[in-house]
C-alpha positions as CSV (number, residue, x, y, z in Angstrom):
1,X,142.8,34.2,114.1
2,X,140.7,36.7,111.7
3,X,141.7,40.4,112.3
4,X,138.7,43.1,112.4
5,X,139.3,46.3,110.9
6,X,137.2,49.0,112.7
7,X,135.2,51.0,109.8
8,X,135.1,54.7,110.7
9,X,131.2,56.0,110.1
10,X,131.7,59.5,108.9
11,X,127.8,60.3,109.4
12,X,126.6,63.2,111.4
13,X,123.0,62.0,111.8
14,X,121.6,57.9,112.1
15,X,120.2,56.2,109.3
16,X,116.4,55.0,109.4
17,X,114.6,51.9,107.4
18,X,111.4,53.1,106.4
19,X,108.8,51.7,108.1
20,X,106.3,52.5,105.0
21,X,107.5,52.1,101.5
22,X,109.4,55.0,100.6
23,X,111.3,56.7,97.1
24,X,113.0,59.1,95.8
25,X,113.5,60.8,92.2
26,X,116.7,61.7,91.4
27,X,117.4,61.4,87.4
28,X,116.3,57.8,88.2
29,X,112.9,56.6,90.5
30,X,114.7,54.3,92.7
31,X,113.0,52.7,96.6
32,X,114.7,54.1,99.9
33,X,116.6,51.3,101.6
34,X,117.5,54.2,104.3
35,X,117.4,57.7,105.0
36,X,118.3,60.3,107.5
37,X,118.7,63.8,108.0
38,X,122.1,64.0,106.4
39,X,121.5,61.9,103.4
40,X,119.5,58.9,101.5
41,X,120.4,55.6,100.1
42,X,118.4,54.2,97.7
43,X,118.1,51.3,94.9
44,X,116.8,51.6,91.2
45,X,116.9,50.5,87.9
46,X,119.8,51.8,85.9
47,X,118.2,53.2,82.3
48,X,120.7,53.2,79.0
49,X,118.8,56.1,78.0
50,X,119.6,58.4,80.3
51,X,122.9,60.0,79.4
52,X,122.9,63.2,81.7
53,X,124.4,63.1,85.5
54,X,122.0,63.2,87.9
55,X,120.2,66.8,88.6
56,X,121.1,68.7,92.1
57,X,118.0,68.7,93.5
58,X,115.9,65.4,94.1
59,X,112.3,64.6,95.4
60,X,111.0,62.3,98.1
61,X,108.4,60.5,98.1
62,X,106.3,58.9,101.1
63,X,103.2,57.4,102.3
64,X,99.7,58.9,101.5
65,X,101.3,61.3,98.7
66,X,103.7,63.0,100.9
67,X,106.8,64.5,99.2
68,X,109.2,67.1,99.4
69,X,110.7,68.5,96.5
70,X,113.9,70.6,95.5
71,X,116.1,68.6,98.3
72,X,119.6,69.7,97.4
73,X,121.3,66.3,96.3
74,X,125.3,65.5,96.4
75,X,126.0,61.7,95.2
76,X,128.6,60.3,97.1
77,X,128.5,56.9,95.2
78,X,126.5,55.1,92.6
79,X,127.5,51.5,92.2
80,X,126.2,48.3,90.1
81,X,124.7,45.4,93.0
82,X,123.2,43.5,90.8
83,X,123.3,42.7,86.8
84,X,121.6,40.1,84.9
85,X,123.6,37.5,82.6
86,X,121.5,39.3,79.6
87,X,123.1,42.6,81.2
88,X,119.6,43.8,81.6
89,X,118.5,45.3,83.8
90,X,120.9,46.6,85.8
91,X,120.2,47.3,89.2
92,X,122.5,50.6,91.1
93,X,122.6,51.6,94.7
94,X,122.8,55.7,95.0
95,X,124.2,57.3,98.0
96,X,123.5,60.9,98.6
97,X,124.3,63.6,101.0
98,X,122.3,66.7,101.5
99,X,123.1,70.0,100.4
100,X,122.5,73.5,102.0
101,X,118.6,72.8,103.9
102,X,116.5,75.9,104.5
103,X,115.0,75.9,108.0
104,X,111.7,75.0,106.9
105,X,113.6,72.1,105.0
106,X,115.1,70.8,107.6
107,X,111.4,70.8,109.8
108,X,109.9,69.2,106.8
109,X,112.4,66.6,106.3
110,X,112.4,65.9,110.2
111,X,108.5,64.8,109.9
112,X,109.0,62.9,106.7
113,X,111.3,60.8,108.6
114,X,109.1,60.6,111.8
115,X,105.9,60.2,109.5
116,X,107.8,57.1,107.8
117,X,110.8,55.3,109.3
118,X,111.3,53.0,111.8
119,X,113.1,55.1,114.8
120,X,114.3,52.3,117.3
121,X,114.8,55.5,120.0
122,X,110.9,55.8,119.7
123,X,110.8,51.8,122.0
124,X,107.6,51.3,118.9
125,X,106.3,51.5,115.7
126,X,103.4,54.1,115.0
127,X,100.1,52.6,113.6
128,X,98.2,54.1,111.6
129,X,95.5,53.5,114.4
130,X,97.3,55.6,117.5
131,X,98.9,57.7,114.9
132,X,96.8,58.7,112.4
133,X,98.5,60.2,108.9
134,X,98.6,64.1,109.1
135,X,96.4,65.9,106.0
136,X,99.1,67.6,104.3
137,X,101.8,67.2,102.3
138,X,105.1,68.2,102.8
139,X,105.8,70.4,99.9
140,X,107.8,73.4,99.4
C-alpha cells in the first residue's frame, strides 16, 4: 500500500497556461510555462556570463507586442531541470512572486492574463476571430 502525502498549495490566486506563447525578462529571457496574479513560472537558458542576481523588477511579454514592464519580482526558487552531458546549456525553471502592484498594475496584469491564458472558468478558448486582439499595449 503506497501512502499519499497531501501537498499544501500556498497560492492565493490559480495558475493559467498560456494559451498564446508567452515570456518574461528577468536577468534572463525565459518562456511562461504559467502565470497568475500572484506570480510567474517560467523556463530559460541559464547564461555563464551573467554573474549579477536577478533585478527586482521584470517584464512580460505577450501576443501582438503586449508587455508590461517594472512588475515587482521576488524569486522564490531557481532550479537546474535539465543539463546536457557537455554541461551546456543549462536549462533553469524560475519561480516568482509579485511584489507590491499599483492598482493600475494589477488591471493591466488582469487583461494580460485574460488576453493570453487558457482560463478553464471561461467553459472556452477565445479566437482571435470572436475575440479580436485589443490595439494597445499594456505598458506603464
Amino acid at each position: 500500500m503506497t501512502a499519499h502525502t497531501q501537498v499544501n498549495n500556498r497560492r492565493k490566486f490559480p495558475r493559467f497556461e498560456p494559451r498564446k506563447e508567452m515570456y518574461v525578462l528577468h536577468y534572463n529571457f525565459g518562456k511562461i510555462i504559467d502565470i497568475g496574479m500572484g506570480g510567474v513560472l517560467f523556463n530559460y537558458v541559464d547564461k555563464d556570463y551573467l554573474n549579477d542576481g536577478p533585478p527586482e523588477k521584470g517584464i512580460l511579454f505577450g501576443h501582438n507586442d503586449h508587455y508590461m514592464d517594472e512588475i515587482p519580482f521576488n524569486t522564490i526558487s531557481d532550479t537546474i531541470i535539465s543539463k546536457s552531458t557537455s554541461s551546456k546549456p543549462v536549462i533553469r525553471q524560475r519561480r516568482i512572486l509579485f511584489g507590491k502592484l499599483t492598482d493600475s498594475q494589477v488591471r493591466m496584469l488582469e487583461r494580460f492574463i485574460i488576453d493570453h491564458a487558457r482560463i478553464p472558468q471561461m467553459g472556452f478558448d477565445k479566437s482571435d476571430d470572436f475575440f479580436p486582439e485589443p490595439d494597445y499595449k499594456l505598458t506603464m
